[in-house]
C-alpha positions, 0 to 999 in steps of 0.5 A, a space after each residue: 247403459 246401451 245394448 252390446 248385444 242384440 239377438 232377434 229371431 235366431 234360429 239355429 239347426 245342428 245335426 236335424 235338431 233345432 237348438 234355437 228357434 226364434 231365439 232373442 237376447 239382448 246383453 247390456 253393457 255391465 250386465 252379468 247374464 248367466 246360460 243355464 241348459 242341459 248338456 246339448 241344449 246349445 249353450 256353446 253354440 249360442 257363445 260361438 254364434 256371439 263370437 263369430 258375429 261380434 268380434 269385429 263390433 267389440 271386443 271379446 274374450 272367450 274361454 273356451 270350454 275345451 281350451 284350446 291351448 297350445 299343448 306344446 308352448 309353455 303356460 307363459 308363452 300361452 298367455 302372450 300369444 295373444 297379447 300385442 308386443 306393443 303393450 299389456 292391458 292387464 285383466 285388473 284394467 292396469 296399463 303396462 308399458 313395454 318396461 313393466 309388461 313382464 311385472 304385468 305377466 307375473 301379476 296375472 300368474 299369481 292371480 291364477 296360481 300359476 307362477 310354479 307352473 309359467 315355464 312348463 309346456 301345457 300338455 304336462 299340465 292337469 285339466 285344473 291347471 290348463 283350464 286356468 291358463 285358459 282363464 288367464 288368456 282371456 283375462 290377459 287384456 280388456 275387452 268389451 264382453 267376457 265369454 266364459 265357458 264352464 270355466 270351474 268344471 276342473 276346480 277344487 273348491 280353492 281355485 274355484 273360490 278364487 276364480 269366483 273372487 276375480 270375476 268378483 273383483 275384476 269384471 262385475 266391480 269393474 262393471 265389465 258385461 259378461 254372460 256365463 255358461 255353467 250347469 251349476 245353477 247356484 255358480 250363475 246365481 252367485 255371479 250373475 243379475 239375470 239367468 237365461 234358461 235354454 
């Protein structure tokens, strides 16, 4: 197990008010770390700083808490934006060539409930419906480390529990390194080892 992320002695000022003062986090390879804070607190400063500092150390997925999702590109194509033409490295960790690629897409539309939805343009989607697609961005390759913003504020119960059984299966069984942002103390409980409180 080695160090993939280390923060020492960060310090962060937004609008006149100090969001981290002499802040340090360390993440491990294959650690599940969850960020616990009111609403304000920095909890998607403190991703993007990881974001913005790291990416070109290893490599990240992150799902935004506001998306980001070409509004006007279908669910599909949202999903191979950002995928290289060349090849499709599967959130289960599967390598497809470019003959099974779209057997790839298909897999991780399924897993997301989003086979009905793939030809349909993001901005006709609900907030439920979006935030998956955002979901299965994220999970559309293999990095290093998962950034997962509130990723089940817009979840009925049954997506949220099938979310929760693809973190399951395709990050903590896998030994992938994630750190999650929720307000709900119980979701980090249930998917994390450690849980930092801002």
């Amino acid at each position: 197990m080695y160090k993939i992320i280390e923060i020492k002695d960060l310090n962060i000022t937004f609008d006149n008010k100090k969001l981290f003062e002499h802040f340090s986090l360390q993440i491990n390879q294959g650690e599940t770390t969850g960020i616990y804070a009111p609403t304000g607190k920095g909890k998607t400063t403190l991703l993007n700083y990881i974001a913005q500092n790291y990416y070109k150390k290893i490599k990240i997925s992150y799902a935004y808490q506001d998306n980001r999702l070409l509004q006007n590109k279908t669910v599909l194509q949202n999903i191979k934006f950002i995928i290289p033409k060349d090849k499709f490295n599967h959130y289960n960790c599967q390598q497809y060539s470019k003959k099974n690629t779209q057997s790839g897409f298909q897999n991780l539309l399924q897993q997301f409930d989003l086979v009905k939805q793939k030809n349909i343009p993001c901005k006709l989607l609900s907030g439920g419906e979006q935030q998956r697609v955002n979901l299965a961005r994220a999970f559309a390759f293999n990095p290093e480390l998962f950034l997962l913003d509130e990723p089940f504020t817009a979840q009925d119960v049954t997506h949220k529990t099938q979310l929760f059984s693809i973190i399951q299966q395709c990050i903590i069984e896998k030994n992938k390194t994630m750190i999650l942002v929720s307000h709900n103390f119980d979701d980090l409980k249930t998917l994390c080892k450690k849980i930092i409180n801002l």
